[in-house]
mmCIF file as gemmi writes it, N, C-alpha and C atoms, coordinates in Angstrom:
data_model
loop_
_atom_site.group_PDB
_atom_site.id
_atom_site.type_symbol
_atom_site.label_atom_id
_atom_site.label_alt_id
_atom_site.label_comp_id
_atom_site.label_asym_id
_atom_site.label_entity_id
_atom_site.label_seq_id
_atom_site.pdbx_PDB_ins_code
_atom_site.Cartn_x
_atom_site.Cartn_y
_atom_site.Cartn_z
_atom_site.occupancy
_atom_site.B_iso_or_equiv
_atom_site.pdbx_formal_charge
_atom_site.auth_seq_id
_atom_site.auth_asym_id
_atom_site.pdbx_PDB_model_num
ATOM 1 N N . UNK Axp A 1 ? 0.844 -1.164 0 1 0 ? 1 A 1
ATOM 2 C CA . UNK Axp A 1 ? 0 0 0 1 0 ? 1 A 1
ATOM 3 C C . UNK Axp A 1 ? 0.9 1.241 0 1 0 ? 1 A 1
ATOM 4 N N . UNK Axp A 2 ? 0.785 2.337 -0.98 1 0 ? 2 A 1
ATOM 5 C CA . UNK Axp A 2 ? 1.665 2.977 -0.805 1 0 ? 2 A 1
ATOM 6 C C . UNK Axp A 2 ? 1.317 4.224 -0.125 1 0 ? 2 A 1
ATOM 7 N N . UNK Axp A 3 ? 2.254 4.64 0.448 1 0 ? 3 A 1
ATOM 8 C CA . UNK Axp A 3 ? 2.066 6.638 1.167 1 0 ? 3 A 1
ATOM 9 C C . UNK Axp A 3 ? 2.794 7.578 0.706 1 0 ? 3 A 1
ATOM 10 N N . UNK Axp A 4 ? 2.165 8.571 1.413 1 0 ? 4 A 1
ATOM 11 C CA . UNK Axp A 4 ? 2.617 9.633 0.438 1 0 ? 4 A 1
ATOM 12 C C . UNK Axp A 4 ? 4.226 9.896 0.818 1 0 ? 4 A 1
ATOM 13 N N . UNK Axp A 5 ? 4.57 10.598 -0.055 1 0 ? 5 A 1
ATOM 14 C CA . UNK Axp A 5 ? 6.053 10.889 -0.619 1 0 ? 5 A 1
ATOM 15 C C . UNK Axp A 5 ? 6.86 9.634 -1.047 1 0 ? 5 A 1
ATOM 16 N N . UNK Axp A 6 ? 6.207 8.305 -1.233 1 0 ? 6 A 1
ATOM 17 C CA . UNK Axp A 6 ? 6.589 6.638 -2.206 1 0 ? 6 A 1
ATOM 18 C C . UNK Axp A 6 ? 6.012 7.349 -3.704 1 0 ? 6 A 1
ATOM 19 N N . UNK Axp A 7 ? 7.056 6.573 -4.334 1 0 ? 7 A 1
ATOM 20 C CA . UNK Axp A 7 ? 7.091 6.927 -5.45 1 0 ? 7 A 1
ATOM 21 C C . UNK Axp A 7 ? 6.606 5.707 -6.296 1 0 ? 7 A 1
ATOM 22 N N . UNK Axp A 8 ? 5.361 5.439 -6.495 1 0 ? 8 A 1
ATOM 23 C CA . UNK Axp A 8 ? 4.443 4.369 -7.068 1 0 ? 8 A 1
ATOM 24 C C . UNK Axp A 8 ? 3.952 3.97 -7.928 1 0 ? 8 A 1
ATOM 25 N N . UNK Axp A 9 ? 4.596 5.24 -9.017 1 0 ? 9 A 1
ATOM 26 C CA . UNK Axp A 9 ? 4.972 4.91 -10.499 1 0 ? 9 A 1
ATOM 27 C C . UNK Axp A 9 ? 3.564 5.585 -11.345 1 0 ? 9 A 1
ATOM 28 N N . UNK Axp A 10 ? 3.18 4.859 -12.428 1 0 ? 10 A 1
ATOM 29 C CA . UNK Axp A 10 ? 2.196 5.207 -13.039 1 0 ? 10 A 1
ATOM 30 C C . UNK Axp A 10 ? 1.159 4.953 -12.974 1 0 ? 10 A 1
ATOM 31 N N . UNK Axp A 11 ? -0.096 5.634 -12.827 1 0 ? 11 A 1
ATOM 32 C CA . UNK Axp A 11 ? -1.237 4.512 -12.565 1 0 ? 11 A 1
ATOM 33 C C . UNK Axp A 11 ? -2.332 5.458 -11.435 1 0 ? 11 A 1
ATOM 34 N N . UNK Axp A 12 ? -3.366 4.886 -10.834 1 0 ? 12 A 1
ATOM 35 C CA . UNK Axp A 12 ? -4.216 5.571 -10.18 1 0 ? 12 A 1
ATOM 36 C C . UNK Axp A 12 ? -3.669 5.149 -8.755 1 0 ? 12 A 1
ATOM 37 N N . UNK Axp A 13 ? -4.236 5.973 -7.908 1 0 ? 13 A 1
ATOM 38 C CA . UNK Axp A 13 ? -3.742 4.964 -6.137 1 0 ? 13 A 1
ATOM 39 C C . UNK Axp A 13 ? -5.302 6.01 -5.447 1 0 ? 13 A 1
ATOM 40 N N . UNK Axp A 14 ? -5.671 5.538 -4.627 1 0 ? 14 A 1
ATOM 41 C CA . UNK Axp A 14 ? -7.344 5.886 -4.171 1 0 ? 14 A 1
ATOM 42 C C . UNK Axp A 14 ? -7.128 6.128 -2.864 1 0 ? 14 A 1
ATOM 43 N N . UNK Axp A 15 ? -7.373 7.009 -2.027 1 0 ? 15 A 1
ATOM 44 C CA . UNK Axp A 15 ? -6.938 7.327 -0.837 1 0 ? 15 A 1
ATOM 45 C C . UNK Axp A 15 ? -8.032 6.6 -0.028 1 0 ? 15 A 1
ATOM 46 N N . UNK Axp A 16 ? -7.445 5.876 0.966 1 0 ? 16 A 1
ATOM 47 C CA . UNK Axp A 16 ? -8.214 4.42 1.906 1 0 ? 16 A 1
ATOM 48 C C . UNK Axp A 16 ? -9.243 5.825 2.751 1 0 ? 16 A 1
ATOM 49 N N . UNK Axp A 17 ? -8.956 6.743 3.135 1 0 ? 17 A 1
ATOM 50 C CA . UNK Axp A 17 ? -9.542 7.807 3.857 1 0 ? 17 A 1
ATOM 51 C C . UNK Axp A 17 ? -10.816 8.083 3.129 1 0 ? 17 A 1
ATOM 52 N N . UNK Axp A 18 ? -11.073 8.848 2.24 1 0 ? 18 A 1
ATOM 53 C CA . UNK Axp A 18 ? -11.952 9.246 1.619 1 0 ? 18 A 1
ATOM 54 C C . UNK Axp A 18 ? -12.345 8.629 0.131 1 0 ? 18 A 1
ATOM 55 N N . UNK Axp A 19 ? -11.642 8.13 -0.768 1 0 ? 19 A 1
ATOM 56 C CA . UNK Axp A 19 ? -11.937 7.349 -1.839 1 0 ? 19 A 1
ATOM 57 C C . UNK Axp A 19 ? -11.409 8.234 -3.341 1 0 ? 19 A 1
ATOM 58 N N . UNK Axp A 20 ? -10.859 9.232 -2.884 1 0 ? 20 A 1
ATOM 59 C CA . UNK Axp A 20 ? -10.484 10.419 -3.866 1 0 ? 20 A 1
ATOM 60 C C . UNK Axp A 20 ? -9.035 9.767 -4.59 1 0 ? 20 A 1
ATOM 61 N N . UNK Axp A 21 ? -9.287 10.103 -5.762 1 0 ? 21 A 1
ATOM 62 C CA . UNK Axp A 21 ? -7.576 9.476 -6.799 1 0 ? 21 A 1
ATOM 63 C C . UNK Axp A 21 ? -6.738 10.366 -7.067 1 0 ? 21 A 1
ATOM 64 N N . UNK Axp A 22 ? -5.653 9.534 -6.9 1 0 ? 22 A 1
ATOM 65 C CA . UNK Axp A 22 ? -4.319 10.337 -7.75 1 0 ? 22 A 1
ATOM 66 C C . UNK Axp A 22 ? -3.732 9.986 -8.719 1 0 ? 22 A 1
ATOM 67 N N . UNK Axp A 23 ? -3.431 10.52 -9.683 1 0 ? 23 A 1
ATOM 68 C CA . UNK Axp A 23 ? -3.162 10.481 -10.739 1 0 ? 23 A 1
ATOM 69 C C . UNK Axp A 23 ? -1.448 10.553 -11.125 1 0 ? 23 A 1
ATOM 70 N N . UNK Axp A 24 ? -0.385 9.618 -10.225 1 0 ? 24 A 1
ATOM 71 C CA . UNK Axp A 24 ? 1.075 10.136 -10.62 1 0 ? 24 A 1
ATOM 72 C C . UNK Axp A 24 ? 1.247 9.793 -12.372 1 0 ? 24 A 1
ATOM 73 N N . UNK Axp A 25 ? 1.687 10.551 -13.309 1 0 ? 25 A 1
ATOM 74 C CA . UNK Axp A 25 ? 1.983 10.384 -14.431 1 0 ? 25 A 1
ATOM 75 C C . UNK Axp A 25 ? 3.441 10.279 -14.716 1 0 ? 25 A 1
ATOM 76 N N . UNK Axp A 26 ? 4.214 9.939 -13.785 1 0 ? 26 A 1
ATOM 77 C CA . UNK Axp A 26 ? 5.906 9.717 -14.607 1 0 ? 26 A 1
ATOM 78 C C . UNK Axp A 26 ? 5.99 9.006 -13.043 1 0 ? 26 A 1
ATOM 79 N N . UNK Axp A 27 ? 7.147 7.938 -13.638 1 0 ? 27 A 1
ATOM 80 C CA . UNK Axp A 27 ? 7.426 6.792 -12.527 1 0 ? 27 A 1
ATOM 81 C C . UNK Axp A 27 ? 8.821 7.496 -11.721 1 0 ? 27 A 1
ATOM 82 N N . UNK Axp A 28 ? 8.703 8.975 -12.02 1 0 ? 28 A 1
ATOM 83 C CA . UNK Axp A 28 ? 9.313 9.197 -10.87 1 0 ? 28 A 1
ATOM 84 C C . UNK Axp A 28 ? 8.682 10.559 -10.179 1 0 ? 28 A 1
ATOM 85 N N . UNK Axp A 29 ? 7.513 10.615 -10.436 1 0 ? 29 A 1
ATOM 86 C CA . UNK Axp A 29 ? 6.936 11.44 -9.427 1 0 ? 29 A 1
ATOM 87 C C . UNK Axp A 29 ? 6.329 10.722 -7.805 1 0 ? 29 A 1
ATOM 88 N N . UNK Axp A 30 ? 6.585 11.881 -6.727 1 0 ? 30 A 1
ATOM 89 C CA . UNK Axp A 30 ? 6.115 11.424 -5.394 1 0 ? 30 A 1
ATOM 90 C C . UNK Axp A 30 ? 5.087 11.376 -5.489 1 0 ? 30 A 1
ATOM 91 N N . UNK Axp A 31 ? 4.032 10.468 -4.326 1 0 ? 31 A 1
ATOM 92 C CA . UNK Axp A 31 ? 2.924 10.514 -4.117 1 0 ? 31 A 1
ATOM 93 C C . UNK Axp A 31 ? 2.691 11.6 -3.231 1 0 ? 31 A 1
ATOM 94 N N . UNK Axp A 32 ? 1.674 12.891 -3.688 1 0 ? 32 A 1
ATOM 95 C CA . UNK Axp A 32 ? 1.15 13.536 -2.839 1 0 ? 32 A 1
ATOM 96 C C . UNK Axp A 32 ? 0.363 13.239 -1.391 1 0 ? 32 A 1
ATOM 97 N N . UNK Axp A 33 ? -0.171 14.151 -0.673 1 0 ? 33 A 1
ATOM 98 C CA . UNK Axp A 33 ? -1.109 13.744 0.456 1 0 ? 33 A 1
ATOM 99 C C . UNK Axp A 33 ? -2.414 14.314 -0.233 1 0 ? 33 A 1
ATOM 100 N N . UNK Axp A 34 ? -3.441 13.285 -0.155 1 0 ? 34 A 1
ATOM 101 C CA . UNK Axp A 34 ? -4.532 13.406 -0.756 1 0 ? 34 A 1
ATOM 102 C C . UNK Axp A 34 ? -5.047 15.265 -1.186 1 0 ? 34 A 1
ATOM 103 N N . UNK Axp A 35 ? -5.6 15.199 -1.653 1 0 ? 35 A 1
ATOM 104 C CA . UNK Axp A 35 ? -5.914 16.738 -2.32 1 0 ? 35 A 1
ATOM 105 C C . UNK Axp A 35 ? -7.024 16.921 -1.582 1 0 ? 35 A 1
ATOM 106 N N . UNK Axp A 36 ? -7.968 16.396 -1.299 1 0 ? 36 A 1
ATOM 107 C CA . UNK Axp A 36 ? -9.612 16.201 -0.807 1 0 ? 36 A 1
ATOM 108 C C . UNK Axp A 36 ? -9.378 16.079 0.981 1 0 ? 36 A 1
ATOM 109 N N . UNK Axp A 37 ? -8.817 15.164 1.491 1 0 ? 37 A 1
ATOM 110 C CA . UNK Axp A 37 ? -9.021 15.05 2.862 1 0 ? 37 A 1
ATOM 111 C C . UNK Axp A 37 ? -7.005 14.912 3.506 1 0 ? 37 A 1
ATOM 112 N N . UNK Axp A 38 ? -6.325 15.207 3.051 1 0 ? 38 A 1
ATOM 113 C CA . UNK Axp A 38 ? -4.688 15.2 3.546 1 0 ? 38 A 1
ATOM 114 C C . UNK Axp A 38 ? -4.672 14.202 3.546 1 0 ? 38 A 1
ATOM 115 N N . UNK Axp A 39 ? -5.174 12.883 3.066 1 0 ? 39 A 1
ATOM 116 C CA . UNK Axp A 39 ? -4.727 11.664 3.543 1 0 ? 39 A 1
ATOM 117 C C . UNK Axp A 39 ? -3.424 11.082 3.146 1 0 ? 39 A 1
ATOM 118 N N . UNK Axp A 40 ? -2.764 10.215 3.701 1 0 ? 40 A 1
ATOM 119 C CA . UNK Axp A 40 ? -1.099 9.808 3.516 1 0 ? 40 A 1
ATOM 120 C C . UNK Axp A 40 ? -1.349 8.279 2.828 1 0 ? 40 A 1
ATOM 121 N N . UNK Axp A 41 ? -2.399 7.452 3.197 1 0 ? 41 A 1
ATOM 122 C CA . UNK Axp A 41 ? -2.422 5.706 3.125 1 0 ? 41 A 1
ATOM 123 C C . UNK Axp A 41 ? -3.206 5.672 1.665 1 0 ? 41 A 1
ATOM 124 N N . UNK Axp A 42 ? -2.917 5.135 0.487 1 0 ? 42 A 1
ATOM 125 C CA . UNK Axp A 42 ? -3.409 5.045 -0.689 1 0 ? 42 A 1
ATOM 126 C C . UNK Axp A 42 ? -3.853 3.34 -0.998 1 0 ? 42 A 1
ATOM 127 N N . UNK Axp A 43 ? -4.213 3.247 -2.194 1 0 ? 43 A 1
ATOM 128 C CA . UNK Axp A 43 ? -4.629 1.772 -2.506 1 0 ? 43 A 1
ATOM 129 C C . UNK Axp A 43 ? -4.459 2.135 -3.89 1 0 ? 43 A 1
């Protein structure tokens, strides 16, 4: 499960908190903290 500032490549990850997505587009961008509720724990 990744958190934020893991770098988790390409693809969607859904924040376990609220259900809101992120969108990293290059496999070397960080994972933010959710945009919608700060959340850190993704899926």
């Amino acid at each position: 499960m990744p958190t934020t500032g893991e770098k988790p490549g390409i693809g969607t990850n859904q924040c376990k908190n609220c259900g809101e997505t992120v969108h990293p587009d290059d496999n070397s961008d960080h994972l933010p903290p959710c945009p919608k509720c700060d959340g850190t724990e993704f899926r």
